[in-house]
N, C-alpha and C positions, 0 to 999 in steps of 0.2 A: 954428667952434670951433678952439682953437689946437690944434694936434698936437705933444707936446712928445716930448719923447727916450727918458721912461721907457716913452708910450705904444706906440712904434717899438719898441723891448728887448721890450716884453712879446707885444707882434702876435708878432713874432721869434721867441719863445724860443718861443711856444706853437703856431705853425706850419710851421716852421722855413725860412719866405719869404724873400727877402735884404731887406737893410736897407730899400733905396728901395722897394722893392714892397708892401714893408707900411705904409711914410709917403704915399705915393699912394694907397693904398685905404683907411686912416684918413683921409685926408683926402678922397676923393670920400665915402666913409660919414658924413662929419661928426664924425669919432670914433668912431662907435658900431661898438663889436669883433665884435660876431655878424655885422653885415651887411659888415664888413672881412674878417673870414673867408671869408662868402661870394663876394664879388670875385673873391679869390686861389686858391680852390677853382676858379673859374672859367677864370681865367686860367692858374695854375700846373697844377692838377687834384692841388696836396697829393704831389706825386711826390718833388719835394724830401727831404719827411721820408720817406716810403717806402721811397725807394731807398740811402735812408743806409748802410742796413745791409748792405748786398746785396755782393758782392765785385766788386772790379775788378783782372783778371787780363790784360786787353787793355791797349791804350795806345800810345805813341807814344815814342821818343827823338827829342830835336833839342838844335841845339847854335847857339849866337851867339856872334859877338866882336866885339869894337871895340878893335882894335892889341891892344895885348897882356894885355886882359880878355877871359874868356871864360865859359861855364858850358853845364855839359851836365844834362838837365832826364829826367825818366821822369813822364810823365803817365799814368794807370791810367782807363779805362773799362770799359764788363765785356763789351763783344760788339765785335768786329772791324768789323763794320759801320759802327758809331760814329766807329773810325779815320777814316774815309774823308769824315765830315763836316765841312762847310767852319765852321761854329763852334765847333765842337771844336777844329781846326786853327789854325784862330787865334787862340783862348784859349791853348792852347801856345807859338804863337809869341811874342805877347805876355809870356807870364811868362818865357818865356827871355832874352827879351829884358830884363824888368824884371828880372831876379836880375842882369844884368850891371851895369845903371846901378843898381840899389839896393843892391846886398850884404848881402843877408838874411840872419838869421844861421842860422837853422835852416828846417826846411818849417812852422813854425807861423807865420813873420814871412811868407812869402810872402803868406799870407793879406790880410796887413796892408795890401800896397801898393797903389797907388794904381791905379786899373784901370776901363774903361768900356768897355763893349760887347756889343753887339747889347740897346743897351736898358738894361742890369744894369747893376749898380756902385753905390758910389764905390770899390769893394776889389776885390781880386782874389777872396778868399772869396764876396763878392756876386754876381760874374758867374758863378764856380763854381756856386755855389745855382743862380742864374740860370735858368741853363743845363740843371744837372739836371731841372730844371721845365719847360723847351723841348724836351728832345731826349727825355726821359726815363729815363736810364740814369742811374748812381751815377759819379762820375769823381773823380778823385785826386790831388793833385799827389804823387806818392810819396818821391823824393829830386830831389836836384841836385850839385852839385860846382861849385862857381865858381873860376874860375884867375885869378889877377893878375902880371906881373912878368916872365913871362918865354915864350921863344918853345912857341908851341902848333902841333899838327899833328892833324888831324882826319877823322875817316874814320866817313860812317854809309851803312848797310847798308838802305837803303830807310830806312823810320821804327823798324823791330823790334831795330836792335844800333845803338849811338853808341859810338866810341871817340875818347877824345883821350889824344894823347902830348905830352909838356913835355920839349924835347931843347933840346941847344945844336948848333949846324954846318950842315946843308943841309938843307933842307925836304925835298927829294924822298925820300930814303932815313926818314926822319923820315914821312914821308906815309905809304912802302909799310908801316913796320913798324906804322902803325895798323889798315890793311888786315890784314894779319899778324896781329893782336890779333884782330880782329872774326872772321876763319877759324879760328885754332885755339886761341883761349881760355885764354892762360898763367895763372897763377893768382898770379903773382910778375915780378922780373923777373932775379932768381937766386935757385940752389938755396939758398940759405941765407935769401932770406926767404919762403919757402913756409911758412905758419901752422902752426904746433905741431900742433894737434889731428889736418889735415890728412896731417901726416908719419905721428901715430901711428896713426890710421884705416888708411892704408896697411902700416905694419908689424904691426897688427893683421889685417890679412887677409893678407900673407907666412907670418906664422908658422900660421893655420888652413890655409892649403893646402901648406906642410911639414908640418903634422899628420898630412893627411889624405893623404898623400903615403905618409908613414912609415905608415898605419893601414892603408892596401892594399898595401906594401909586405910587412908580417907577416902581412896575410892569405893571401899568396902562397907563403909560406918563402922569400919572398926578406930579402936582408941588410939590416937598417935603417941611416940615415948616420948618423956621429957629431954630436951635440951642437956639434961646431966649423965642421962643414961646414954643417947645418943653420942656424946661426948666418949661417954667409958666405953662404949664400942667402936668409936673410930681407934683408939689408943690400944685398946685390945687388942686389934688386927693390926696395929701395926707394931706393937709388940713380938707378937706372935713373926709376921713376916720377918724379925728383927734375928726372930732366933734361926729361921729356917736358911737366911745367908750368912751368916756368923761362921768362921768353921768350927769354934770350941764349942757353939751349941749345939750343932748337930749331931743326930745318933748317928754313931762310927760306922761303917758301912760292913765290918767284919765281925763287929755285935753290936746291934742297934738298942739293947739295953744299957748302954752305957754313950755316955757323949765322947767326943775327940777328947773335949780337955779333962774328961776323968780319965780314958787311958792313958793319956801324954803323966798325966799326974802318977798312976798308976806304976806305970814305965820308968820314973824318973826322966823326963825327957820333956825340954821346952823348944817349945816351936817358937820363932823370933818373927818369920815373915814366909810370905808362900807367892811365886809367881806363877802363874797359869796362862799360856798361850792356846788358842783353838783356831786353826786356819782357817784365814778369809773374817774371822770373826770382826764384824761391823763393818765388812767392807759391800758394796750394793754388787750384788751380781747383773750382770746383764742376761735377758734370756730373747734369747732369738726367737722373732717370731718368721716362722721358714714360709708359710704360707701369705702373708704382708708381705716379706722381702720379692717374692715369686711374681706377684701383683704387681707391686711395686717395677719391676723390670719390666713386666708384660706392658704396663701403663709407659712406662717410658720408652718403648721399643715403635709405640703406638705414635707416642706425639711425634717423636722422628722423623 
C-alpha cells in the first residue's frame, strides 16, 4: 500500500511521533493506523506526547563560528542528568552549528532545518521529537543570537553560562571582558542603557527604605530629613546601583582598581555589545514535593 503524506500528517498529529517514524511504521503496518500506533507505542513508548508539557529548566549553552559568523544557542531539558548525555549533546551541537550556516529567523525556523541523527530526521524538530522518545525527558531549543560581520570574543563557563562580546581592537582584552560578563552579570554596558523598568524597580525600593527610615526615625523622637535630602538619597542609590550593572563601570575582575572601560581604553579595544545566556535563567522550576505526591496516591487508593 502507498503511504502518502496526509497519511504521515495524521500518524503525526495524533501521536505526536517525528515525521519518519510514523512513514516507517505506516509502512511496515501496510497503512493500517491502529497497528502503526502500535509500533511506535513500542518503540517511542508515546513519551514524546507526554513529556511535551512538562518544563525544561536544565540545559546547555554553546556557541559556534566560522570567521566572522557566529551564534550562541540555550537548549532546555528538564533534569541535569540529561546534560551529560551524548545525544543530547550532539543534537545541540548540531543546531549550533545549523543557525550558523542557515540563519534561521526565529526559534520556530530552527525546527525547519535540515537535520539527521541517531536514526531521527529529516528536521531538526524530528530529531527533537526523536530524541524526547529515546531519552525520555521534554527538551527545548529556547533562544539563540546569531552574529555576522564583525569581530567576536567568546567565553563559556562549562555548558550553564555562554557569553559573546562583538568588539573592535585585541582579542585578548576582548576575551577577559567576556569572562568578566559571565562573573558579574552587567545588565547593560552603560548607565544609561540599563532598562527603564529596571532603574525604576530600583528607585522604587530607595524610596521604601527612606520611608521606613524616616518611620523609625519618629518613632524614636528623633528628627526626620528634609524631603531634599531624602530625594539626594533615593538618586544616590540609584546612581550607585546604576554603576554596579553597567559593564564599563565596573572594577574589572582581573584588577578591581581600574574599571572595564579604563582597560578596554587602555588596551585600545572597543567593546560595541555583549550577549550573556545562563540556563534556565527566568524560567519557574518545578520542584516536586515527593512526600504530597505519596499522599496524594495513598488518598486516592483510599477513595477507590
Amino acid at each position: 500500500m502507498a503511504i502518502t503524506a496526509s497519511m504521515v500528517a495524521e500518524l503525526r498529529a495524533k501521536t505526536d511521533a517525528p515525521m519518519m517514524e510514523c512513514k516507517k511504521a505506516l509502512t511496515e503496518a501496510d497503512g493500517n493506523f491502529e497497528k502503526a500506533e502500535e509500533i511506535l507505542r513500542v518503540k517511542l513508548g508515546n513519551k514524546a506526547g507526554k513529556a511535551a508539557s512538562r518544563i525544561t529548566a536544565e540545559g546547555v549553552i554553546a556557541f559556534h563560528s566560522e570567521g566572522a559568523v557566529g551564534a550562541l544557542v540555550e537548549i532546555n531539558c528538564e533534569t541535569d542528568f540529561v546534560t551529560k548525555n551524548d545525544s543530547f549533546l550532539a543534537f545541540t551541537d548540531a543546531v549550533v552549528k545549523g543557525i550558523v550556516k542557515n540563519n534561521p529567523a526565529d526559534v520556530a525556523a530552527i525546527g525547519a532545518m535540515p537535520l539527521s541523527l541517531d536514526g531521527f530526521g529529516p528536521t531538526v524538530e524530528d530529531v527533537r521529537k526523536g530524541l524526547i522518545g529515546k531519552i525520555g525527558e521534554n527538551m527545548s531549543v529556547r533562544r539563540f543570537k546569531r552574529f555576522d560581520g564583525g569581530k567576536l570574543a567568546s567565553y563559556l563557563h562549562g555548558t550553564r553560562i555562554g557569553v559573546v562580546v562583538e568588539y573592535e581592537g585585541e582579542e585578548v582584552p576582548a576575551k577577559d571582558v567576556a569572562m568578566h560578563v559571565a562573573a558579574m552579570k552587567p545588565v547593560s554596558l552603560s548607565s544609561d542603557q540599563v532598562p527603564a523598568e529596571l532603574v525604576a524597580r530600583e528607585r522604587s525600593v530607595a524610596a521604601a527604605k527612606a520611608a521606613e527610615d524616616a518611620a523609625v526615625a519618629t518613632a524614636a523622637g528623633k528628627p526626620v530629613q528634609s524631603p531634599e535630602i531624602v530625594a539626594k538619597r533615593i538618586d544616590g542609590g540609584v546612581q550607585k546601583y546604576l554603576k554596579e550593572v553597567s559593564l564599563f563601570n565596573q572594577p574589572f575582575v582581573k584588577n578591581d582598581k581600574q574599571t572595564v572601560e579604563q582597560m578596554l581604553k587602555e588596551k585600545g579595544t572597543t567593546v560595541k555589545a555583549f550577549t550573556l545566556y545562563v540556563v534556565g535563567e527566568g524560567i519557574e522550576k518545578k520542584v516536586d514535593d515527593f512526600a504530597a505526591e505519596v499522599a496524594a496516591q495513598v488518598a486516592a487508593a483510599k477513595a477507590a
